[in-house]
N, C-alpha and C positions, 0 to 999 in steps of 0.2 A: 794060452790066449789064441782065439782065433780071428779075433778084428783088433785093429786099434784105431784111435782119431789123435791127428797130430796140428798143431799149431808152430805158425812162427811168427816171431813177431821184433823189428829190427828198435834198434836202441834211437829217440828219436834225433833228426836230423834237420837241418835249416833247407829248403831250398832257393833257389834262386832270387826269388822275390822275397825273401828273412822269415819266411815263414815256415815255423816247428811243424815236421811233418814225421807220423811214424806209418810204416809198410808193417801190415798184417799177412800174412797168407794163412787160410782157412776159408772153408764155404762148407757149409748142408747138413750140418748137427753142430746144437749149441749146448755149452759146458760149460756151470758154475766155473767161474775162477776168482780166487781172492790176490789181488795184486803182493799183497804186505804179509800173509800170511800162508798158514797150510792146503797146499794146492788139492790135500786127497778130500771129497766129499764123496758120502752117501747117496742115492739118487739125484748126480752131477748135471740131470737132464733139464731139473731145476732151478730156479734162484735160491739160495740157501743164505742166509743171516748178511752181511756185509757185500758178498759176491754181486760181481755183474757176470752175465751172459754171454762167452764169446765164440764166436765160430772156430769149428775142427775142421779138418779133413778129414774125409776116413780113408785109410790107406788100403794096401791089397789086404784080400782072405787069406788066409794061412790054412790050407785043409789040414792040412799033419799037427797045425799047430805049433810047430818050430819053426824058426826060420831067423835068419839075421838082416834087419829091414835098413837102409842107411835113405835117409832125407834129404835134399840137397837143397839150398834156397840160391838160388844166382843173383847175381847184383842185380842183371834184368828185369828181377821180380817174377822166371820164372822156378819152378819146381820139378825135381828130377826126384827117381825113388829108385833104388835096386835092391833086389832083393835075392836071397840065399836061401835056398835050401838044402840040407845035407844030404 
């Protein structure tokens, strides 16, 4: 694998004013996702049968194609990535 696209997406939460709010992180490629069921689809670049559309990231290239990627989501709402190469 030489690209990947990653999502987060927090469990939802009240805030201040009682109102249910969930944090996404993802922006600039959209991927079939079925909430209830199996996440793997066929041309995901798509809407596919029940799925909505949700935004990814794409994360770093990988030239060698190995590597160990780790994602970090901060309470901030920002996004950290480090990444391993052997």
């Amino acid at each position: 694998m030489k690209t990947f696209y990653y999502r987060g997406e927090s469990v939802p939460y009240r805030d201040k004013a009682g109102k249910n709010i969930r944090t996404t992180w993802g922006a600039g490629m959209k991927f079939a996702v079925f909430e209830n069921g199996n996440f793997n689809y066929w041309n995901a670049q798509n809407k596919v049968l029940n799925s909505s559309l949700e935004d990814f990231s794409k994360g770093v290239d990988i030239d060698d194609g190995v590597a160990t990627v780790t994602v970090t989501f901060q309470a901030d709402g920002k996004v950290s990535m480090q990444t391993v190469k052997p």
